[in-house]
N, C-alpha and C positions, 0 to 999 in steps of 0.2 A: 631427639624425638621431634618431630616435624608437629606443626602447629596444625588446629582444625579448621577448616574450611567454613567458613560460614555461608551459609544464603544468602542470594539477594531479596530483599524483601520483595512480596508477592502482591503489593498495594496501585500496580496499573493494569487499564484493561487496553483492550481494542474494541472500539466500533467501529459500524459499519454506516452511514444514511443508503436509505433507499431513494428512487424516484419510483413515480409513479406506474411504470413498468416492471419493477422491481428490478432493475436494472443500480447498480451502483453508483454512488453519485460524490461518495466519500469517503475515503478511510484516515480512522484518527486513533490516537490515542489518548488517554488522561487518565487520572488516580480518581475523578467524580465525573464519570462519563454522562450521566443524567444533566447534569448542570452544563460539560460542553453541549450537550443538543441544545437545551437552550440559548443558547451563544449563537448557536449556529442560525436558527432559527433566528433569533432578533437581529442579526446579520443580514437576512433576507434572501439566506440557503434554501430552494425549494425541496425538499422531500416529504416522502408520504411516509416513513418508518424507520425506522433503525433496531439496530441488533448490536447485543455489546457480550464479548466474549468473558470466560473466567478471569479471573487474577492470576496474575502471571509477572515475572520480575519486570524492568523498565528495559532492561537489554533486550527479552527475547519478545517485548511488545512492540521495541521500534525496530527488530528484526523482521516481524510477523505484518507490520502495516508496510514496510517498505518490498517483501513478498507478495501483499495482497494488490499495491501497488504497480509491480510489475507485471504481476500476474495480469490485473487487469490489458494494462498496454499490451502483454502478447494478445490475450483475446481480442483484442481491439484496433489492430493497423498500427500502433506502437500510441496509441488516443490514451491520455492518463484517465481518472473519474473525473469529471465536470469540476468539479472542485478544489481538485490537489492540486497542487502545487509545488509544497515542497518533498524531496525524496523521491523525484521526480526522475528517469534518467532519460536525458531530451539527446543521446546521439544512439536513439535507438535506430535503425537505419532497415525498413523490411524488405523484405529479398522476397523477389518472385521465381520460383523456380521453370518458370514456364520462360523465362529473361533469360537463364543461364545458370550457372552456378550459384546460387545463395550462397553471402557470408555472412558473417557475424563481424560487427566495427565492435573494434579494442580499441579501449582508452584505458591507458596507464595511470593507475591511482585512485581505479574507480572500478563499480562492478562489471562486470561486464556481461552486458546483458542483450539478448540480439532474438530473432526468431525467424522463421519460414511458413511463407505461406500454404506452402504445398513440399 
């Protein structure tokens, strides 16, 4: 008889800091998301808000920030939030399709992640 699968516990969230555009300026995670803002804030992180998601396990929260993360770079010229840093992926490489062919750069051992302008 095969054993039960247990959960991973559901004690991390995600936030988000805004800037004053509403425009993203940070995405994080932690188990006392109220308390990183503060952190963030006596850091001397400028934002005007933040937004913090449900509980959710620690895997699919550093899943879901290192997607909000890229997500951001595609909308953005391959630009991470003003803030991140790490989980960053820096051989984003953007392809103009009005240049030729767009590709997407592969790197072995890592996501790979790439996007077109047009």
């Amino acid at each position: 008889m095969a054993g039960k699968k247990t959960r991973a516990a559901r004690d991390t969230q995600n936030y988000t800091l805004h800037g004053p555009l509403g425009n993203d300026v940070y995405h994080g995670i932690s188990n006392d998301p109220e308390r990183r803002v503060g952190e963030h804030e006596r850091d001397g992180k400028y934002f005007t808000s933040y937004s913090v998601s449900a509980k959710r396990s620690r895997p699919t929260a550093e899943r879901d920030e290192t997607n909000a993360i890229h997500r951001h770079q595609h909308q953005n010229f391959g630009i991470p939030p003003q803030y991140n840093e790490a989980k960053v992926d820096r051989d984003i490489t953007p392809s103009f399709g009005f240049l030729g062919n767009g590709s997407k750069k592969k790197s072995k051992g890592n996501n790979d992640f790439g996007f077109r302008l047009f």
